[in-house]
C-alpha positions in Angstrom: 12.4 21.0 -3.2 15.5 20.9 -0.7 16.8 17.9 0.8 15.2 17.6 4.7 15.7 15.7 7.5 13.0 13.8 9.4 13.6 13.4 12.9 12.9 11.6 15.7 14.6 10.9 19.4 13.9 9.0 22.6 15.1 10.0 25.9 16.0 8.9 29.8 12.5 11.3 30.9 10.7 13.9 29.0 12.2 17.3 30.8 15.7 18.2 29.7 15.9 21.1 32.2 16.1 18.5 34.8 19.1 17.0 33.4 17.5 14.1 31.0 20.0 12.9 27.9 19.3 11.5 24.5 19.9 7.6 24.2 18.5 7.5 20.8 18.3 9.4 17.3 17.2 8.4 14.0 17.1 10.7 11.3 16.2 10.0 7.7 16.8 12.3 4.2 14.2 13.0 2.3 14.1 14.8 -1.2 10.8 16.0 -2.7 8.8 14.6 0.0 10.2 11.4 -0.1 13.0 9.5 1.6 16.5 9.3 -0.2 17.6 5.6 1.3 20.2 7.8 3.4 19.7 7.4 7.1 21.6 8.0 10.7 21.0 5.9 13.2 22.9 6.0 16.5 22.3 4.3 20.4 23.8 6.5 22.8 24.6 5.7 26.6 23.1 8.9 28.5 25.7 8.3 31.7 22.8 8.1 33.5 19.7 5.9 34.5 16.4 5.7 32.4 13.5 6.6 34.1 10.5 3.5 34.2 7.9 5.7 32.7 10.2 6.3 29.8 11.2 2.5 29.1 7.4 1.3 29.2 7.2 4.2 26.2 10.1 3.1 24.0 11.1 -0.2 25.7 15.2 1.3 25.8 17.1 -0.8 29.4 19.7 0.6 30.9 21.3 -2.1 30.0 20.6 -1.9 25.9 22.7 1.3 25.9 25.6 0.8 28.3 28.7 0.8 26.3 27.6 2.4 23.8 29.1 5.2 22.0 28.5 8.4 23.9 27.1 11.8 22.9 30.2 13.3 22.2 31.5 10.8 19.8 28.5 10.7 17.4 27.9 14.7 17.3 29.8 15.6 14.7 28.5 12.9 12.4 25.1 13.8 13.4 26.1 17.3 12.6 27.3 16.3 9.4 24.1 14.4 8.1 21.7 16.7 9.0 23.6 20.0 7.7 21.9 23.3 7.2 18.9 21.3 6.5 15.3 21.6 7.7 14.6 19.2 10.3 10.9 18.1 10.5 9.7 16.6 13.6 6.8 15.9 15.3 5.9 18.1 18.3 9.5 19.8 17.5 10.2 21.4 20.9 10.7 18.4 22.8 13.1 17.1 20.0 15.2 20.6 19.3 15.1 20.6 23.3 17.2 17.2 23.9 19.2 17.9 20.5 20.3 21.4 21.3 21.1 20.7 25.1 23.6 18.3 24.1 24.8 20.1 21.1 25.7 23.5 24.0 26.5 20.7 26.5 29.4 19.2 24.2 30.6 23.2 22.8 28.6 22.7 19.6 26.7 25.3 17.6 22.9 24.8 18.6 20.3 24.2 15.7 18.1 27.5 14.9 14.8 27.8 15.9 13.9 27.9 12.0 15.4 25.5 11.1 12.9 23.0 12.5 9.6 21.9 11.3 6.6 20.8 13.1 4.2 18.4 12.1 2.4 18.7 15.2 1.6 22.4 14.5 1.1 21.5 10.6 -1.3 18.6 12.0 -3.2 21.0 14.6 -3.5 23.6 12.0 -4.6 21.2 9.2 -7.1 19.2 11.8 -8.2 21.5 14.3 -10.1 20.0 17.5 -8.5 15.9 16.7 -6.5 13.7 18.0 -2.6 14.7 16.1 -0.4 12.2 17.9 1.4 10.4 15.4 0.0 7.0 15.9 -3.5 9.0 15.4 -2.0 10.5 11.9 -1.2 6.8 10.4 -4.1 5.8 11.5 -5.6 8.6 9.2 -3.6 8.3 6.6 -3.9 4.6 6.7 -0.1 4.3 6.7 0.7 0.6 8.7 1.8 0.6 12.7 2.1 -2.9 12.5 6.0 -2.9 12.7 5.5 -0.9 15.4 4.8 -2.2 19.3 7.1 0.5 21.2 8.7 4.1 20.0 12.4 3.8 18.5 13.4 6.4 17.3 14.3 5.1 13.6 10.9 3.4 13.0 9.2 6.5 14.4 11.0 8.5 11.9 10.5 6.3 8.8 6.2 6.7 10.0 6.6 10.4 10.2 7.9 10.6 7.1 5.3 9.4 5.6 3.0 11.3 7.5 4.6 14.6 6.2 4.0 13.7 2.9 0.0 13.1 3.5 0.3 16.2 6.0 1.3 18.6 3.0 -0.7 16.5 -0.3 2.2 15.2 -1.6 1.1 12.4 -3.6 -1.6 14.8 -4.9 1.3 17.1 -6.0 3.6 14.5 -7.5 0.0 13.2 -9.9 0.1 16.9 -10.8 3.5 16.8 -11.8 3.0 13.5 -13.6 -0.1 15.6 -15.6 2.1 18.5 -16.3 4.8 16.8 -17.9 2.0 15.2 -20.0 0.5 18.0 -21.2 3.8 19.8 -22.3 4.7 16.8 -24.4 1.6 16.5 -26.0 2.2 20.1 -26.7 5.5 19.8 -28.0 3.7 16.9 -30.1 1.1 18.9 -31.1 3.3 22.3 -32.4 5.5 19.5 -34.2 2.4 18.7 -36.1 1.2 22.4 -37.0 4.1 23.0 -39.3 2.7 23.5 -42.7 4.1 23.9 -46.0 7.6 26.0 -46.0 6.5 29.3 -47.4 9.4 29.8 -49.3 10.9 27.4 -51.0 14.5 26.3 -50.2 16.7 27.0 -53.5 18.2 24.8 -55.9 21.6 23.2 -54.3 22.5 22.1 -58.0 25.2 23.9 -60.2 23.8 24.9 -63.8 26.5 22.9 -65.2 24.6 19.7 -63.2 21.2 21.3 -64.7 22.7 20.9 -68.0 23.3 17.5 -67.6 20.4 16.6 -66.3 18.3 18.0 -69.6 20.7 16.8 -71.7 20.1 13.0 -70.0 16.1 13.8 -70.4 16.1 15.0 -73.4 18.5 12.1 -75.0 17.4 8.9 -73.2 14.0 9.5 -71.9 12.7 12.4 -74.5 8.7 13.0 -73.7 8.0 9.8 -71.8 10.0 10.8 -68.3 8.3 11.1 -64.9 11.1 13.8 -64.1 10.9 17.3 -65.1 13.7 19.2 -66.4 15.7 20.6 -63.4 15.4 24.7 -63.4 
């Protein structure tokens, strides 16, 4: 499997259209399912003010990101770790939203539609009818909140990774792997162990002058008593 990016944001309001700006990002690689150790993490200041509602979410003052580095300066990096990755998220649309508005805001290419993937619609699909927030997901999959007491947009990511793999039975596929690469050495084992006699011999490496010699040595030293044949 491909190298992906989980992805997770928090924002000055929840509407982008009505002019709303990232002031967080975390993002965090993942190969097979599971995360690489590679991770972006960036505090942005939004050049505006946070709305209430939105700090009693994610706990993010107006004051925690003043100063700090601006949308502009931390595109292109952002740009760079994520690549032409997928980008998993959880109820994507809001995410690809933000992201893309700031990407077309700044001149940068926007991220495709296709290249996102939802675990909210994986979730809703998988679990039709229940609750598929992502606190209701670890509390599913039993995977721990308990460094958890507001969104941030790192922590949230390194839970939703987690929840992807549970989403899509990854630790059921990485036992199936372990199985398969038992079974094909015990059957390398086994096919080693079928080999039966060599139907045809190999022939003789000797010369017949060494042949010779060899009787000759039987036949003077060791005459009907030897263990050895004569060579032939």
């Amino acid at each position: 499997m491909a190298l992906e990016i989980v992805l997770d944001t928090e924002t000055t309001g929840i509407d982008h259209r009505k002019g709303h700006r990232l002031i967080e990002i975390g993002c965090i690689e993942i190969e097979d399912l599971l995360p690489t150790g590679r991770t972006f993490h960036r505090y942005i200041d939004p050049e505006r003010e946070i709305e209430a509602d939105a700090i009693r979410v994610h706990g993010i003052s107006n004051e925690m990101v003043r100063g700090k580095p601006k949308f502009a300066h931390i595109c292109d990096e952002m740009l760079e770790f994520i690549g032409d990755r997928k980008i998993i998220a959880h109820n994507a649309a809001f995410d690809r939203g933000f992201v893309n508005m700031e990407l077309e805001k700044h001149g940068k290419p926007v991220t495709p539609d296709d290249q996102w993937i939802d675990t909210l619609e994986i979730a809703r699909h998988k679990y039709p009818g229940m609750a598929n927030s992502l606190d209701a997901l670890c509390r599913r999959f039993n995977i721990s909140l308990a460094e958890r007491d507001l969104h941030g947009a790192l922590i949230d990511a390194r839970l939703l990774a987690s929840v992807y793999l549970e989403l899509l039975g990854g630790k059921e596929r990485a036992l199936d792997l372990e199985v398969a690469v038992v079974k094909a050495v015990e059957g390398v084992i086994a096919s080693v162990q079928d080999y039966g006699a060599r139907p045809r011999p190999l022939a003789s490496r000797i010369t017949v002058a060494e042949a010779e010699a060899h009787d000759a040595f039987i036949k003077k030293y060791l005459k009907d008593k030897s263990l050895w044949p004569a060579a032939g």
